[in-house]
C-alpha positions, 0 to 999 in steps of 0.5 A, a space after each residue: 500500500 505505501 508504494 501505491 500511495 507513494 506512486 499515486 501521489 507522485 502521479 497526481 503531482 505533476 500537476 501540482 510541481 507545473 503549477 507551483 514551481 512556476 510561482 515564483 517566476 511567472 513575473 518574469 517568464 511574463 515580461 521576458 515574453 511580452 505578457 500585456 501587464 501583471 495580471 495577465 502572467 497569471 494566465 502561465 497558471 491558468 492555461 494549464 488548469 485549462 488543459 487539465 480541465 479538457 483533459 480530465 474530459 478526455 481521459 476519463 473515458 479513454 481510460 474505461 474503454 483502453 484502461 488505466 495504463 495506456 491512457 497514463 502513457 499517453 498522457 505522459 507523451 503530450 505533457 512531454 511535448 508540451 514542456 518542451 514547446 514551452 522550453 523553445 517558447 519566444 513569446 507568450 502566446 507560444 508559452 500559453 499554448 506549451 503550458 495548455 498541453 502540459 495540462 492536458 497531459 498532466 490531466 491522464 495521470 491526475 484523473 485516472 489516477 482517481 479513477 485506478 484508486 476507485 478499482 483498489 478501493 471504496 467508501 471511507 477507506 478511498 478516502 482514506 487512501 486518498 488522504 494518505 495520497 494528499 499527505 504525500 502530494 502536499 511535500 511538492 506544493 511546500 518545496 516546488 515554489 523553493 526549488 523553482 526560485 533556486 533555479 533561478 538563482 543559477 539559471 535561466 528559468 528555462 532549466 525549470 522545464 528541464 527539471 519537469 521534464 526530468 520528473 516526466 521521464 522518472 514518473 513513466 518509468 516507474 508507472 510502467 514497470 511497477 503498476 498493474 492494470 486495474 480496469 477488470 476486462 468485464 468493465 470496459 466500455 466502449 465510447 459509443 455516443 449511446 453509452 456516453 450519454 447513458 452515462 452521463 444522464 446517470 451522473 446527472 441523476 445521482 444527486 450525491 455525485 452531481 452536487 458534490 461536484 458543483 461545491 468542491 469546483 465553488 470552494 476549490 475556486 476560492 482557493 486558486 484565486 489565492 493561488 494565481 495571485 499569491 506571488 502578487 500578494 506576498 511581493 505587492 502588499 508585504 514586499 517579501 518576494 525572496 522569502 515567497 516560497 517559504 511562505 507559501 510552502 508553510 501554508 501547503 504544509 498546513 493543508 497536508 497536516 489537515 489530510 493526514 489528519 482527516 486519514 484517522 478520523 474519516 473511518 471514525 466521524 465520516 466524510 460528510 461530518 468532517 466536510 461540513 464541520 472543515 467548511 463552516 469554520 472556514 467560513 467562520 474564519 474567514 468572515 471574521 478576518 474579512 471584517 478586521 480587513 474591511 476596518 483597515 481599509 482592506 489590510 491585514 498585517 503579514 501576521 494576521 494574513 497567515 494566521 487567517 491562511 493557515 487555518 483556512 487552508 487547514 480546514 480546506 485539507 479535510 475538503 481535497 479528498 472527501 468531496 471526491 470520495 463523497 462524489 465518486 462513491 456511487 460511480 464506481 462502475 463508470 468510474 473513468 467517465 465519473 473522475 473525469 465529470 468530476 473532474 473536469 466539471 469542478 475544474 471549470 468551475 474553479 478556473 471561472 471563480 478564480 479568474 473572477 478573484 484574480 481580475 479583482 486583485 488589486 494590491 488588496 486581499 478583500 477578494 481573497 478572503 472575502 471570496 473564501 467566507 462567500 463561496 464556502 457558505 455557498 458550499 455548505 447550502 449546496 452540501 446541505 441540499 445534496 444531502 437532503 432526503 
């Protein structure tokens, strides 16, 4: 089991290291390729999670009809292709179109991973192989911010492609040589548009599975906004940019201690227990820090800031692996097209909410905070409405 979780996770983190890796220098990787101003460099990060959000689409599918392993592979041969557009990239139009391909590259391993650990496993015990999975996948977002602004020091940030490539490669030949198929013969579908709409029409329906989609993409989107806008926040209002990466893997640490925690008490106290309770002290937190802003012309102290982050980011580590779980429970015999609507459908919901956040980002931490207190209550009235008889 550790080597599943541990190959899972690494997996599932390739996503994750393209994502935060770049934080640190997507000022500069804008400006040396002619981005339009700052708020437009968020875009390295959100054409990523645009491919990431077509590919979930795509490759949940793929994997129910040609299996686990071969849809993987070939999700391994685009991020590659993408990573090496972005290495030769001479302006910001290339770049974008090197970082969607990553995305949707990096989308084969994020969602069918998801869907392989649903054959494995079910119930509580899925989440709590999927909480062990987050504790190992937090390390990356806590050290890629550190290692991509060390790069930097002695390099171009070119090398940082290098450096994903280099995981790329790693990441295949351990997938390939250690993981079997798990995807039984008897429950491979093919992609007929009769089946594929059957199907879908049966997520659509399962009241569980289709809510709990809508609330993990609306409170998930609060928590990209902070991430495409995090670089900016630590440089523009706290003048900090060099101690950036330590700050914000301070803050993933604290979302990994949540998912180790909630692998002990998920078997105990359940997903939904622990989901609403996760959610409803953000909330609480989060208002509360909103109004000390408000009362300061919408600043905190760094202090503050982080105080507020970490427990709001703690609570969001008891969210990452139960709202899948929860959604993914009753679709475990379409479980490829299930992690892939899951996916993909709470993907574009957080990419639509956290371009609204960034946009609204102006040296000013009101819609970040504010944007957690609204969509987790909203999150909550949705959990709420699921849940109902």
């Amino acid at each position: 089991m550790v080597e599943f979780c541990a190959l899972m996770a690494f997996l599932i983190s390739m996503v994750a290291l393209s994502i935060d890796i770049m934080l640190p220098v997507i000022d500069v990787v804008g400006e040396e390729l002619g981005a339009p101003d700052a708020n437009s460099a968020q875009l390295i990060v959100i054409y990523l999670f645009i491919g990431l959000g077509f590919g979930q689409l795509i490759y949940g599918p793929v994997s129910d009809t040609v299996g686990r392993k071969p849809a993987i592979l070939s999700g391994f041969v685009i991020f590659i292709i993408g990573t090496l557009i972005s290495i030769f990239a001479k302006d910001f139009d290339t770049m974008l179109a090197g970082r969607f391909l990553q995305g949707l590259g990096a989308a084969a391993p994020r969602i069918v991973a998801m869907a392989l650990i649903r054959d494995v496993y079910s119930g509580r015990a899925m989440a709590q192989v999927t909480s062990v999975i987050m504790g190992f996948f937090i390390i990356v977002p806590a050290i890629a911010p550190a290692l991509g602004q060390g790069i930097l020091m002695f390099a171009e940030w070119r090398m940082i492609f290098y450096v994903l490539l280099g995981q790329a490669f790693l990441c295949l030949l351990w997938f390939y040589t250690r993981q079997i198929e798990t995807l039984r013969p008897e429950f491979r579908r093919s992609l007929s548009p009769i089946k594929m709409g059957a199907a879908l029409w049966e997520i659509f329906n399962t009241r569980i599975s289709f809510w709990y989609t809508i609330a993990a993409g609306i409170i998930f989107g609060a928590f990209i906004g902070y991430l495409i806008t995090s670089p900016q926040i630590f440089e523009d209002i706290y003048g900090i940019k060099e101690k950036f990466p330590f700050y914000f893997g301070g803050l993933a640490i604290a979302i990994g201690c949540a998912s180790i925690f909630n692998a002990r008490l998920v078997m105990r106290l359940g997903m939904r227990r622990l989901c609403l309770t996760a959610l409803s002290l953000q909330v609480t937190l989060s208002l509360v820090f909103f109004a000390l802003a408000l009362l300061n012309n919408g600043e905190l102290s760094l202090f503050l800031f982080m105080v507020w982050a970490a427990g709001a980011f703690f609570m969001l580590g008891f969210l990452f692996g139960n709202f899948n779980a929860i959604a993914m429970e009753p679709l475990g015999h379409i479980a490829g097209i299930g992690s892939a609507f899951v996916g993909g459908v709470s993907t574009f919901i957080s990419l639509t909410i956290a371009r609204a956040i960034g946009a609204a980002y102006h040296e000013n931490i009101t819609p970040i905070i504010g944007g957690f207190a609204l969509l987790g209550i909203i999150s909550i009235l949705i959990m709420k409405w699921a849940d109902r008889e």
